[in-house]
Structures are given as structure tokens and as C-alpha cells.
N, C-alpha and C positions, 0 to 999 in steps of 0.2 A: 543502587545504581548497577551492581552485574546481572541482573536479569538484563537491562537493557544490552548489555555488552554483548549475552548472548542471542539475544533476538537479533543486534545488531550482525555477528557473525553469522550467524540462521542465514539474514536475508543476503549478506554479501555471498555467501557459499550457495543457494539458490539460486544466483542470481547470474553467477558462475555457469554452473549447471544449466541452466536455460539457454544461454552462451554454444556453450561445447555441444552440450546434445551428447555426453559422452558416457555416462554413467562413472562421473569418477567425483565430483563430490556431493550428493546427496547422501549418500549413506553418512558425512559427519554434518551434515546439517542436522539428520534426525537426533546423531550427538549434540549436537548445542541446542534442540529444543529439551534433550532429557536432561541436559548441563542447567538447563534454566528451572526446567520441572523441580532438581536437587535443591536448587539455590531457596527456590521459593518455601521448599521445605524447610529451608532450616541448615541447608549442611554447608559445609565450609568450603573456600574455596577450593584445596589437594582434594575434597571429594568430591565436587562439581567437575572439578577436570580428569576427573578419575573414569566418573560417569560418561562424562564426554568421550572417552577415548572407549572404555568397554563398551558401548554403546554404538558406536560408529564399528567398530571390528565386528560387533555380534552381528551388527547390519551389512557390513561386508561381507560377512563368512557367510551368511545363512541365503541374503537376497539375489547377490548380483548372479550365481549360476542361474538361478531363474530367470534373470532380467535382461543376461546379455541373449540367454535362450529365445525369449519369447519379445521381445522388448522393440529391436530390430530386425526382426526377420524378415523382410519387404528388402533387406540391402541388395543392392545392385550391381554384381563386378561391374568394373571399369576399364578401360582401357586393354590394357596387357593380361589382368587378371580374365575379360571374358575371353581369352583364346584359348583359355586352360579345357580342355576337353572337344576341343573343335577338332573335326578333323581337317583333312589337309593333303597335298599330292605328292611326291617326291617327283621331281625335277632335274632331280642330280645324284645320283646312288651318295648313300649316306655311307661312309665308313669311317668309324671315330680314328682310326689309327694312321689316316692317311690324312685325318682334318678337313673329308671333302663331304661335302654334300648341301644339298640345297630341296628347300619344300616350297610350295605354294600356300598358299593361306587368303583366303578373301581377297582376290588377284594380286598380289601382291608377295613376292620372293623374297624366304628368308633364310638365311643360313639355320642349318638343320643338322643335328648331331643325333645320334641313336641313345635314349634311354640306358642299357646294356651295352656296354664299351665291346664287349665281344662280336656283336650283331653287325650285319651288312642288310640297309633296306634298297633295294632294287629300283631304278628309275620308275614311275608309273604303279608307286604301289599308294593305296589308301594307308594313310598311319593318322593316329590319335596324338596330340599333342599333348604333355603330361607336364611340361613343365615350361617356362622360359629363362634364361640365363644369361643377363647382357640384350643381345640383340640375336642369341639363336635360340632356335625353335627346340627342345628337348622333347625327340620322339618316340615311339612304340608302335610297331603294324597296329593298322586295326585287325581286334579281331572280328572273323568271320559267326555272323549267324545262320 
């Protein structure tokens, strides 16, 4: 009867996985088909689970660098993540010590701090947007080629 149990977990853990779309439980599915491989051989159950567990880690450790590498690579920022590298206009001299500054962005005004807490970016200058924070824009001049 624990072969079924583990086919049974196999397909609940796959099934998961088809779900999420996440790469976070296949690697112990492949554990509960080697947990059932053990069973069928012969071994007991503390080495079925034993299997189970060594078996899902070596597939952890060994696949997922690959998998999250090549697996997903079509992702698509969204939202706030694609404005990361857009540039943008300053609107309002950026100075972090006085808390003032304002950029544009795909017509649209958003508060704008400098990258470099020391820096002052100038009304009318092109800057690269490197980061977001809240609702400001975290900037850096572009630079010139």
C-alpha cells in the first residue's frame, strides 16, 4: 500500500506545480517517485523517506540554477518594475537635502530624488531612473554618449 501513498503524494505535488507555475515543488515530486522506486525495492520505510528527502535536495541543489536560468526567461516587468532603466526629464531640480525635486516619466510627474545623496540634478536634464521607492522616482544623470 506505500507505493500508492507515494504516487499519491507524486501526483498531489505535480499537481501543485502545474498550479503555481513556480519551480518550488517538483524537485520533491522527483523525491516521491525515487521514495516509491526504494519501496518497491524492498527498503523500509526511514529509507523511503530518507530517499525522499536526499533525492528532492540533490534535485534542488543540482537543477533549479538551471531551471530558474533558462525556464522563465520570456518574464516580463510589470508595472513599476518596467520603469527601472527608462529614462525621464527633471521638472524640478532634484536636491536630496532640501527633499525637493520632481521628474517626468511617460507624461506623467513624479517625485524624484538623486541616486547619490550628495548630487544636485538640474531642471531640464535627461536622468535614468535606477530605482523606485514608495512613490519616488530614484535617479542618476544619464549618461552622455
Amino acid at each position: 500500500m506505500e507505493p500508492i501513498y507515494w504516487l499519491g503524494l507524486f501526483v498531489v505535488l505535480l499537481a501543485i506545480e502545474f498550479i503555481t507555475m513556480g519551480l518550488t515543488t517538483i524537485w520533491f515530486a522527483g523525491g516521491a517517485i525515487a521514495a516509491m522506486a526504494a519501496n518497491m525495492l524492498g527498503a523500509g520505510i526511514w529509507i523511503q523517506c530518507g530517499v525522499f528527502l536526499a533525492v528532492s535536495f540533490v534535485l534542488l541543489l543540482f537543477t533549479r540554477p538551471f531551471a530558474v536560468r533558462y525556464v522563465n526567461r520570456r518574464h516580463v516587468r510589470t508595472n513599476v518594475d518596467s520603469l527601472i532603466g527608462r529614462e525621464a526629464y527633471v521638472t524640478e531640480k532634484i536636491d536630496n537635502l532640501h527633499s525637493t525635486g520632481k521628474a517626468q516619466l511617460n507624461g506623467q510627474e513624479w517625485t524624484a530624488r538623486a541616486a547619490e545623496n550628495t548630487s544636485f540634478i538640474e531642471k531640464g536634464t535627461a536622468v535614468t531612473v535606477t530605482a523606485i521607492q514608495g512613490v519616488k522616482l530614484i535617479v542618476k544623470e544619464k549618461e552622455s554618449r
